[in-house]
Residue frames as qw, qx, qy, qz and C-alpha x, y, z in Angstrom:
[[0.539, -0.368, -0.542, 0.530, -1.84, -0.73, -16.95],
 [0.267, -0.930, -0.165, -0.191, -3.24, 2.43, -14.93],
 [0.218, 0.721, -0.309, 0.581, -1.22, 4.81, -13.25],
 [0.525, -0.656, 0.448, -0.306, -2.32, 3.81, -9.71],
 [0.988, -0.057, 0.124, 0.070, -1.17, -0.15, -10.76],
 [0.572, 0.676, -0.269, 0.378, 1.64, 1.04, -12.36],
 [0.134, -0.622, 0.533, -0.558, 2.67, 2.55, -8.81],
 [0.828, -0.375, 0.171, -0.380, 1.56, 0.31, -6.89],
 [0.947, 0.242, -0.090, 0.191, 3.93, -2.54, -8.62],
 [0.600, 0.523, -0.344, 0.498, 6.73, -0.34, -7.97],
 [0.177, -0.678, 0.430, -0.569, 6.60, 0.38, -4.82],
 [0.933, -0.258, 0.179, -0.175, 6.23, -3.21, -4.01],
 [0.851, 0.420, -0.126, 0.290, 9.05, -4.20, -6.56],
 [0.353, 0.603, -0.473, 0.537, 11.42, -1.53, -5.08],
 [0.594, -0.520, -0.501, 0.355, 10.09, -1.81, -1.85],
 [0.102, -0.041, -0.039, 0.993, 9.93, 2.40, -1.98],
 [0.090, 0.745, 0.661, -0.016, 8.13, 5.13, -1.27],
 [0.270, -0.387, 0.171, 0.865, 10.52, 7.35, -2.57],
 [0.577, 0.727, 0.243, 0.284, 9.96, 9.47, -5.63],
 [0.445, -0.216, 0.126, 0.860, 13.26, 11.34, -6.98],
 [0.118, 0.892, 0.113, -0.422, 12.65, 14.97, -8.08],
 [0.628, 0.091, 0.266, 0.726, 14.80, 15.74, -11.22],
 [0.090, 0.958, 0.187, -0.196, 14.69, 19.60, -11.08],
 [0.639, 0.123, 0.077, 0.755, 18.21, 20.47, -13.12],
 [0.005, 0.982, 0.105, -0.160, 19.78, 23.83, -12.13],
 [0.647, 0.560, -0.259, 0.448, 22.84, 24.51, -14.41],
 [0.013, -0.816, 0.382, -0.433, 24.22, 26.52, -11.66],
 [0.626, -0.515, 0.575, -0.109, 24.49, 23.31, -9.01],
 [0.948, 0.318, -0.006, 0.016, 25.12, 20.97, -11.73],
 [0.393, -0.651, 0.297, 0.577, 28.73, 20.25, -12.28],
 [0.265, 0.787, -0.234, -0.506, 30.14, 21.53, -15.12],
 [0.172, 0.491, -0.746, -0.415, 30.38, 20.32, -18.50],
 [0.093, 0.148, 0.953, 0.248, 27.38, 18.09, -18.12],
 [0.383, -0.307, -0.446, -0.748, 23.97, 18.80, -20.06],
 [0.554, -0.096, 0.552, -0.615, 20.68, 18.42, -18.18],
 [0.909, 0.017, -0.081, -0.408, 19.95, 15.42, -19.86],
 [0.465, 0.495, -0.642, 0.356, 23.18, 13.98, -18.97],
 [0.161, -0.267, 0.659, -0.685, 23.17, 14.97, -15.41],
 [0.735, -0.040, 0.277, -0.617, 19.60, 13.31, -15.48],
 [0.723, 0.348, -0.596, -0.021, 20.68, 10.12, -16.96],
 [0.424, 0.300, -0.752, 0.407, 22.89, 9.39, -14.26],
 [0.105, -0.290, 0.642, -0.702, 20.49, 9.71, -11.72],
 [0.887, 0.051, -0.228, -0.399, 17.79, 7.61, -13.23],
 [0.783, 0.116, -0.597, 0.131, 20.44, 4.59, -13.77],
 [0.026, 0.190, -0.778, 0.598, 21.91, 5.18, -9.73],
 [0.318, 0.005, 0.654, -0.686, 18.53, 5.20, -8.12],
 [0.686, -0.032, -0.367, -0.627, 15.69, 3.66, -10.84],
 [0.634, -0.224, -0.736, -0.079, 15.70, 0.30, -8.09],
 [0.141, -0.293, -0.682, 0.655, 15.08, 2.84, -5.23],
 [0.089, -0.006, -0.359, -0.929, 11.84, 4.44, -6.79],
 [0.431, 0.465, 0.772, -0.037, 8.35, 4.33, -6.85],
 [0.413, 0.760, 0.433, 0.254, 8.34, 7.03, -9.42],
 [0.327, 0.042, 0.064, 0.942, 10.21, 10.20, -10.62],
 [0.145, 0.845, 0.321, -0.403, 8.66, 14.07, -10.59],
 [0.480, 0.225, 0.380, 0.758, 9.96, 16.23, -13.23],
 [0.078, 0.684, 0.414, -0.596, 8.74, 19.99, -12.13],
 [0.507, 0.637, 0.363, 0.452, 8.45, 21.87, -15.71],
 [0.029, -0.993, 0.108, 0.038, 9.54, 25.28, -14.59],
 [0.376, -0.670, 0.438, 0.466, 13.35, 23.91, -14.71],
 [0.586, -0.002, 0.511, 0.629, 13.24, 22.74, -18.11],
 [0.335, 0.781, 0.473, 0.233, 11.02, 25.30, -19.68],
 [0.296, -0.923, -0.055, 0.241, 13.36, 27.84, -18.18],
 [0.256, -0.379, 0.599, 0.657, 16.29, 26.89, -20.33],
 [0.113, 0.613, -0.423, -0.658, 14.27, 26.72, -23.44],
 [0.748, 0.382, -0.427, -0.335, 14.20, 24.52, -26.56],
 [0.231, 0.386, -0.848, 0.280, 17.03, 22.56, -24.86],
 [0.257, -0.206, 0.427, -0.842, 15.11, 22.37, -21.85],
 [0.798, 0.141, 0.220, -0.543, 12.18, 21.06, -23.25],
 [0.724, 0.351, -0.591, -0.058, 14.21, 18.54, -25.58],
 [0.190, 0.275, -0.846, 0.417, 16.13, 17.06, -22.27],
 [0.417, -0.133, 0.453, -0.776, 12.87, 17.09, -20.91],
 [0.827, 0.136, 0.011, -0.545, 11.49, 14.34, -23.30],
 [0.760, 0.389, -0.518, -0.057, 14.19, 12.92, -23.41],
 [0.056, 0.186, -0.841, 0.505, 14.53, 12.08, -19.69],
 [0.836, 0.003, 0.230, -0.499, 10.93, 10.90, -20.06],
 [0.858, 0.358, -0.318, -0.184, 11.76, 8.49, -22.67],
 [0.543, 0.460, -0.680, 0.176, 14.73, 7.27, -20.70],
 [0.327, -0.270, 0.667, -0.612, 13.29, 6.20, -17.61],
 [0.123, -0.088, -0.949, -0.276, 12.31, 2.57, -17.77],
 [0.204, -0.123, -0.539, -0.808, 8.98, 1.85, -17.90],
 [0.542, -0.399, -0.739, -0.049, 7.70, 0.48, -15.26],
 [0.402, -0.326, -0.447, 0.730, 8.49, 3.38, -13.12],
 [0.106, 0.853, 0.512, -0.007, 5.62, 5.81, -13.13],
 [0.266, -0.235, -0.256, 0.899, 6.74, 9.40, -13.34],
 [0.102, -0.820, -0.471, 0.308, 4.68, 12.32, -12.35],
 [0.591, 0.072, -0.014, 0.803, 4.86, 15.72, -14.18],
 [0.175, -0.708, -0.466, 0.501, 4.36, 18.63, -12.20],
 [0.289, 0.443, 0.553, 0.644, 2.69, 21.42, -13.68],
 [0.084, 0.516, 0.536, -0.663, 0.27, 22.67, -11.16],
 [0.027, -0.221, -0.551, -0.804, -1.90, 23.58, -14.43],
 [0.072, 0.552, 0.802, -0.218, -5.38, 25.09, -14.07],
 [0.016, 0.043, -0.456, -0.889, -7.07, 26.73, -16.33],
 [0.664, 0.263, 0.245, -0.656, -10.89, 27.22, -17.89],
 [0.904, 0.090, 0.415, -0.055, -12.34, 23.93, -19.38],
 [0.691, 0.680, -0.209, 0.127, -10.46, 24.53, -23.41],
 [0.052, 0.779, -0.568, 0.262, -7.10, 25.78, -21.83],
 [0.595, -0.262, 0.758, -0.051, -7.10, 22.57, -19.45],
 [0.877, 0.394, 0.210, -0.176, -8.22, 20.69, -22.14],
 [0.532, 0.750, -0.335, 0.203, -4.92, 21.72, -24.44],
 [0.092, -0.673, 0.658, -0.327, -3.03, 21.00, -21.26],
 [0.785, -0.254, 0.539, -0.171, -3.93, 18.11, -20.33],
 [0.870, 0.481, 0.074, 0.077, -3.33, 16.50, -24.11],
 [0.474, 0.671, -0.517, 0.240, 0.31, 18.01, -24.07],
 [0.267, -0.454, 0.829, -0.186, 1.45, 16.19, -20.54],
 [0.750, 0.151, 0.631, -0.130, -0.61, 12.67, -21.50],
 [0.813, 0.492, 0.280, 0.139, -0.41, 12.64, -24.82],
 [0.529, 0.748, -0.329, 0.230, 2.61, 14.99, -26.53],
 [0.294, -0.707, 0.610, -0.203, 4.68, 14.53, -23.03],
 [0.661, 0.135, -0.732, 0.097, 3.74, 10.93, -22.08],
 [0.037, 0.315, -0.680, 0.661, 3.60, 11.55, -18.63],
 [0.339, -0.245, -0.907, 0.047, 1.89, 8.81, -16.30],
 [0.204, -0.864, -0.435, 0.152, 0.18, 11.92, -13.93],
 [0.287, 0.419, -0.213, 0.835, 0.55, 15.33, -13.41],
 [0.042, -0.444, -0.417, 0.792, 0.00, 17.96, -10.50],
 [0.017, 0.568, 0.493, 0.659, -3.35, 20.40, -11.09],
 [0.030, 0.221, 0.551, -0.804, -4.45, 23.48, -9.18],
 [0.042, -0.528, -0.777, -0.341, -8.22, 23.59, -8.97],
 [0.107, -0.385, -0.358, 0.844, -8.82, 26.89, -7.84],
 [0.402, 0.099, -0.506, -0.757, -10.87, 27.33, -11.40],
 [0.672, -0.037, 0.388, -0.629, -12.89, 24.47, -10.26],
 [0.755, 0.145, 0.634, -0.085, -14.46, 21.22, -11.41],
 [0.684, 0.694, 0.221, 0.046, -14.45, 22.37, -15.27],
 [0.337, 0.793, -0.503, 0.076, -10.50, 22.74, -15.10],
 [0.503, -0.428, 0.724, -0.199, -10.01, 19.37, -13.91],
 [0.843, 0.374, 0.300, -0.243, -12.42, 17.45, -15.48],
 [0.737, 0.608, -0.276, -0.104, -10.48, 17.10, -18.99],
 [0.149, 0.522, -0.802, 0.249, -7.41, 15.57, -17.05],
 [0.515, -0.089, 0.786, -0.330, -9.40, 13.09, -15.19],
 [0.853, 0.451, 0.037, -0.259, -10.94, 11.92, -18.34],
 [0.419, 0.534, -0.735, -0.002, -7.55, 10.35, -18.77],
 [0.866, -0.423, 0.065, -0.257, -8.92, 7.30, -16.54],
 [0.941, 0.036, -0.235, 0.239, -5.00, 5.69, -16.95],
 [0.583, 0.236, -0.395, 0.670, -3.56, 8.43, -15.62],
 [0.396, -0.648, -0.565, 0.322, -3.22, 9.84, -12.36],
 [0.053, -0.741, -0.212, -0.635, -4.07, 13.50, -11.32],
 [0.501, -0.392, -0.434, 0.638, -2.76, 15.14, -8.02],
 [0.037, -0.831, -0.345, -0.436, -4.94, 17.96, -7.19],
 [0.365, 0.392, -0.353, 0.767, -3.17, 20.73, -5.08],
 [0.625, -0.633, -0.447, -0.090, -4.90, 20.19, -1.69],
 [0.342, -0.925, 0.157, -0.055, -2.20, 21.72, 1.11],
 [0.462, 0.820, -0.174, 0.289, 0.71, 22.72, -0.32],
 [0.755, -0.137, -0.189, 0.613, 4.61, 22.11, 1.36],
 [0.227, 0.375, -0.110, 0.892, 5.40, 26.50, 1.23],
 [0.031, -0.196, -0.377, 0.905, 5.27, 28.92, 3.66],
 [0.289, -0.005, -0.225, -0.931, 2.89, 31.06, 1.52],
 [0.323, -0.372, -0.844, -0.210, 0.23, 27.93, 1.82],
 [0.058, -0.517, -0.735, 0.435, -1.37, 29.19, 5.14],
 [0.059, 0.236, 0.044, -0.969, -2.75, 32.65, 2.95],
 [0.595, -0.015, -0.392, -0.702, -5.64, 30.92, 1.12],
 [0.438, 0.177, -0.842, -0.260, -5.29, 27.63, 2.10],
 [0.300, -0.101, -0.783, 0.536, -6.24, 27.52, 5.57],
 [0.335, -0.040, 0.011, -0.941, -9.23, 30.29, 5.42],
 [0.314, 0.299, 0.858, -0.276, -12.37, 28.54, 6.63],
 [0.422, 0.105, -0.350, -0.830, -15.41, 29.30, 4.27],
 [0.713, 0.145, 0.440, -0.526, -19.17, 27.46, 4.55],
 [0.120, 0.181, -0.934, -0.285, -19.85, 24.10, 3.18],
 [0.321, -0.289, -0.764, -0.480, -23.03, 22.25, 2.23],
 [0.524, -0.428, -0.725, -0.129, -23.99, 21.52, 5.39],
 [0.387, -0.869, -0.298, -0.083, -23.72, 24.47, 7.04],
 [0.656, -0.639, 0.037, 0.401, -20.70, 24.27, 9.07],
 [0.227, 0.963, -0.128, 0.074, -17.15, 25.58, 8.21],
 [0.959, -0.084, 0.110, 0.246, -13.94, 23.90, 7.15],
 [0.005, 0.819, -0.069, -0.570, -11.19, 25.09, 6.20],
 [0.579, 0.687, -0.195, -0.394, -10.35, 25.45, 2.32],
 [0.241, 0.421, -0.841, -0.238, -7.67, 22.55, 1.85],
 [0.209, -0.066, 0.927, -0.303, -9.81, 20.48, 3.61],
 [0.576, 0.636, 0.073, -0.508, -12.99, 21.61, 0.83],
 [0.419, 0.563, -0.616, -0.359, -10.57, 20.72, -1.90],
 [0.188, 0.301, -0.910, -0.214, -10.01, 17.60, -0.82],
 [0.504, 0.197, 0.734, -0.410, -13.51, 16.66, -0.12],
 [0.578, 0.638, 0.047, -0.506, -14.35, 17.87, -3.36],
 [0.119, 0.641, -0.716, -0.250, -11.46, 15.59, -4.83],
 [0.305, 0.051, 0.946, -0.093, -13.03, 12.75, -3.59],
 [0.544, 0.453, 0.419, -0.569, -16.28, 13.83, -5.13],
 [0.679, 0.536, 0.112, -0.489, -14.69, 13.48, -8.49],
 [0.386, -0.500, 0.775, -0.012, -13.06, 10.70, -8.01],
 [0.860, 0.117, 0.248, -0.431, -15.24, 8.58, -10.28],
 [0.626, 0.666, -0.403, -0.047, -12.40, 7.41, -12.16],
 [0.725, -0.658, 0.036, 0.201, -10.60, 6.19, -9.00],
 [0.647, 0.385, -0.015, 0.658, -7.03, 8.42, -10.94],
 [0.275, -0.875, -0.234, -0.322, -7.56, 10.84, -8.18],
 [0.680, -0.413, -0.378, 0.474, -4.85, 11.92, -5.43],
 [0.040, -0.967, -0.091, -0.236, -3.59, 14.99, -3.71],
 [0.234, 0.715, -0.340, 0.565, -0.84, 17.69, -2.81],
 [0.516, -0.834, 0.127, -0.146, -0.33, 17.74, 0.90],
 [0.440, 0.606, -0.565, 0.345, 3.08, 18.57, 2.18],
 [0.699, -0.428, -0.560, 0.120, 4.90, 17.38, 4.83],
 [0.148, 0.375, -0.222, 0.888, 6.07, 20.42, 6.02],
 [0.620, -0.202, 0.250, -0.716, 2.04, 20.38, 7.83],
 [0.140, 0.009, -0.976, 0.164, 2.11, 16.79, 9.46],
 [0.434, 0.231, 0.560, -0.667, -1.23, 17.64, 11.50],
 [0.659, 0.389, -0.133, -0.630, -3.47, 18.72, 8.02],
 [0.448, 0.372, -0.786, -0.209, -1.71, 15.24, 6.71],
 [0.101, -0.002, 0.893, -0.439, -2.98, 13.33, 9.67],
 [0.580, 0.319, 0.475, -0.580, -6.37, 14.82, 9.27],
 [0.644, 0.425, -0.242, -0.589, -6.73, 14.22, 5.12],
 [0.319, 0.306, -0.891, -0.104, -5.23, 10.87, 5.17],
 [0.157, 0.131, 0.775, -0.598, -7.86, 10.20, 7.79],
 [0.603, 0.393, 0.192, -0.667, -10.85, 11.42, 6.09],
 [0.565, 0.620, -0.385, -0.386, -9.24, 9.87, 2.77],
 [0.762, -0.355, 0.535, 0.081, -7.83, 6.53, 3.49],
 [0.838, 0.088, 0.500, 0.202, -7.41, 5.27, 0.02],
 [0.357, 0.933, -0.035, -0.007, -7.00, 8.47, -1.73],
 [0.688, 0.277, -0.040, 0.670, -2.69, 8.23, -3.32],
 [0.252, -0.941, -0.099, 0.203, -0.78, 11.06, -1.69],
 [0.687, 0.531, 0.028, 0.496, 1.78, 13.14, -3.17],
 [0.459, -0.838, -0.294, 0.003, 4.14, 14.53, -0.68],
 [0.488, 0.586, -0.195, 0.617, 6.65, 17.03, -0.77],
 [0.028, -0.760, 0.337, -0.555, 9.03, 18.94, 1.56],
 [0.884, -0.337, 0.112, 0.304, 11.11, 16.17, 3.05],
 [0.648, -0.032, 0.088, 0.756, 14.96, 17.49, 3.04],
 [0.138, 0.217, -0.123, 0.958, 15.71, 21.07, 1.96],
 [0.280, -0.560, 0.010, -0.779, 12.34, 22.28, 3.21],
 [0.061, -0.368, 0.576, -0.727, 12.46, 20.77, 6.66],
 [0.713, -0.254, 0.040, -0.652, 9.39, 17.87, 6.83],
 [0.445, -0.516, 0.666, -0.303, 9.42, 15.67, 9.70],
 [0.375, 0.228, -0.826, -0.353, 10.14, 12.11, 7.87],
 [0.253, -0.258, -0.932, -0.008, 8.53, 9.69, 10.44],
 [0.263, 0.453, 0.406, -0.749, 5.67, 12.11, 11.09],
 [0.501, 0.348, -0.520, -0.598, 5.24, 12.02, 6.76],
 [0.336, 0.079, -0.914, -0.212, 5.33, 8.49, 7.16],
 [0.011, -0.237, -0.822, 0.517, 3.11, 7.77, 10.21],
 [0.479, 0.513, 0.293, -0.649, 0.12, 10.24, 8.74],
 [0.182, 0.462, -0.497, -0.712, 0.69, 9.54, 5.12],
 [0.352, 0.015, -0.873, -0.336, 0.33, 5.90, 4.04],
 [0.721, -0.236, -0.217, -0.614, -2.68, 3.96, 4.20],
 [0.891, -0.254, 0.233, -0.295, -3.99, 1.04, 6.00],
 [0.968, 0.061, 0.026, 0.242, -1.50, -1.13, 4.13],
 [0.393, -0.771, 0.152, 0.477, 1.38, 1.23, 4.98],
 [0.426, 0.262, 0.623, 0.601, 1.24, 2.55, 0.96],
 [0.163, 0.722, 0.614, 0.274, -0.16, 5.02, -1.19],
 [0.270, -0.916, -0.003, 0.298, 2.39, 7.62, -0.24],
 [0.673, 0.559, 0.093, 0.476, 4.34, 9.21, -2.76],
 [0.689, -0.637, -0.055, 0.343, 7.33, 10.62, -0.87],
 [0.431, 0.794, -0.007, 0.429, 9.01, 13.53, -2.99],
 [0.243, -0.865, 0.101, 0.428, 12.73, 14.62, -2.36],
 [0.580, 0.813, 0.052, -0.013, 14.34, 16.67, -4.90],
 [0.138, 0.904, -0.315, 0.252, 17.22, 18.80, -4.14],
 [0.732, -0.539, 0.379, -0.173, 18.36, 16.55, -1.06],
 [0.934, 0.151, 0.314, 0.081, 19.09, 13.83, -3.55],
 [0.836, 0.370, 0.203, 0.352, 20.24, 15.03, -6.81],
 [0.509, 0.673, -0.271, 0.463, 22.52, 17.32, -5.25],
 [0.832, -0.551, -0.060, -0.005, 23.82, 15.80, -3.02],
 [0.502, -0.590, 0.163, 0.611, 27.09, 16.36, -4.58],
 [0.580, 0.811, -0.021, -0.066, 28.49, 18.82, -7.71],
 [0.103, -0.495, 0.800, 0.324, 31.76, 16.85, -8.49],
 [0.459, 0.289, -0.555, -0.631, 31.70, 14.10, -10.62],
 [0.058, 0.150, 0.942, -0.294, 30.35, 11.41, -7.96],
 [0.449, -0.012, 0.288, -0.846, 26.98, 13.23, -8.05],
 [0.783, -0.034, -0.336, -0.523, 24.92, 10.51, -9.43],
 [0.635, -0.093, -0.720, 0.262, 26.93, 7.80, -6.80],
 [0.035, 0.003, -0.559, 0.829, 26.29, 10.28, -3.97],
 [0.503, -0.038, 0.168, -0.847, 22.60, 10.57, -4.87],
 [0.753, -0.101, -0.623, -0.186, 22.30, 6.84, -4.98],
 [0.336, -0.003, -0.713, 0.615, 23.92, 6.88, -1.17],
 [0.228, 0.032, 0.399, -0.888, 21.06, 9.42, -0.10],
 [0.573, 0.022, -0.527, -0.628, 18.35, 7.62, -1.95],
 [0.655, -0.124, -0.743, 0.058, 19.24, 4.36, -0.63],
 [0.239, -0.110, -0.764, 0.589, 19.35, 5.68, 2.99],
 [0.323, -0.007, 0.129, -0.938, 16.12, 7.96, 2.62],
 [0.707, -0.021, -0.495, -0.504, 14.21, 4.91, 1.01],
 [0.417, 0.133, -0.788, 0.433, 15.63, 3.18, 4.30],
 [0.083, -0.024, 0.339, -0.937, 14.84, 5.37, 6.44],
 [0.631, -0.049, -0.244, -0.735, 10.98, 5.49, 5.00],
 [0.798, 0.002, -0.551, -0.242, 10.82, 1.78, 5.29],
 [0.281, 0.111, -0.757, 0.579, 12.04, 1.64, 8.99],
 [0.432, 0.026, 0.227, -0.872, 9.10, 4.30, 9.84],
 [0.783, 0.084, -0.479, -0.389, 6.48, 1.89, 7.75],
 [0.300, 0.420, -0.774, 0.366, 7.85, -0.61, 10.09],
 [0.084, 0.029, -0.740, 0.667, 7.41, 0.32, 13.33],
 [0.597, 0.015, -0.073, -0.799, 3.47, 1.34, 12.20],
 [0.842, -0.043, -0.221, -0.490, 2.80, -2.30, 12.05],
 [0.338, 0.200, -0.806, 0.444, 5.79, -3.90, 14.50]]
């Protein structure tokens, strides 16, 4: 099974278009439980409100050996039918991606990661040659900082002048031949999500900045999913798994799960009420 069937199954099975973030920060964690602990419990609360976990490498690679051990070992403990996605935002020249792409698909395990193609077509390429897994190319970005490159117009085949997230993600489709293709776009910019989801209909979206950073949920839904009111991967981290730091947290971030995965599936709704 492929990465986009893989999703696809779950987000029918859970009836979600959630994905849970597991970023562990010792400091909101409560105390006296490991990050593979604290991640444990929030798999088993919310793995039947899922279509797939994220796992961002900068929080485990920041503690270390540990870090990276809890990290495989909250791969290995998420059941299997639930894709998960691990963000990397790698991008490199063709070797360097190359070495990266084997350690998240093949030493990690991981069903897709995030890639920034600002190196181009020959720091992609070696990750899309995984044809079972999926690739989310960094196309227009949930932060502030996004509007300093991303938004710069610049000339395109045919003359005219687009601007640059809206290049990337033509240029995603272009090398799409694998069909393991999808993109970044946050919801933080509802408009740019209107237009790429437009140009792209079938292209998988991966979409942060719902909850701590402030994107508008039935404005994420309403531009995001496709024709069959799918293919939107709906990323909240922080919102969720700390939702509380006593020792409920993993029953409090099933309560916000279940009402965010609600919530999603009201919006989805009304798109085809």
């Amino acid at each position: 099974m492929n990465f986009i069937e893989k999703l696809t199954q779950a987000m029918q099975r859970n009836k979600s278009l959630l994905c849970v973030g597991l970023d562990p920060d010792p400091e909101r964690m409560p105390d006296e439980v490991s990050v593979f602990e604290f991640n444990r419990e929030i798999i088993e609360a919310t793995a039947d409100l899922v279509c797939a976990y994220k796992l961002n490498f900068a929080f485990y690679e920041v503690l270390g050996d540990e870090g990276l051990d809890a990290l495989k070992r909250t791969i290995r403990h998420i059941p299997d039918d639930i894709p998960v996605i691990g963000d990397a935002k790698r991008g490199d020249i063709g070797s360097t991606a190359k070495a990266y792409a084997k350690a998240i698909f093949t030493n990690f395990n991981f069903d897709a990661t995030t890639v920034n193609p600002y190196l181009g077509f020959d720091s992609i390429e070696p990750f899309i040659q995984y044809r079972d897994r999926g690739v989310f190319i960094l196309c227009r970005t949930s932060n502030t900082g996004a509007t300093d490159f991303q938004g710069l117009f610049a000339e395109v085949e045919d003359g005219g002048n687009r601007p640059l997230f809206e290049i990337v993600a033509l240029k995603a489709s272009q090398w799409n031949v694998h069909g393991n293709i999808g993109l970044v776009v946050g919801a933080t910019y509802p408009e740019e999500l209107r237009l790429i989801r437009s140009n792209h209909p079938n292209m998988p979206l991966l979409i942060p900045g719902i909850g701590a950073q402030g994107g508008d949920l039935a404005l994420t839904v309403r531009y995001g999913v496709d024709s069959k009111g799918e293919n939107a991967i709906i990323n909240s981290s922080r919102q969720i798994i700390y939702a509380s730091q006593g020792k409920d947290f993993a029953q409090a971030a099933r309560r916000v799960a279940t009402g965010l995965r609600d919530q999603i599936n009201y919006h989805r709704s009304t798109l085809t009420s």
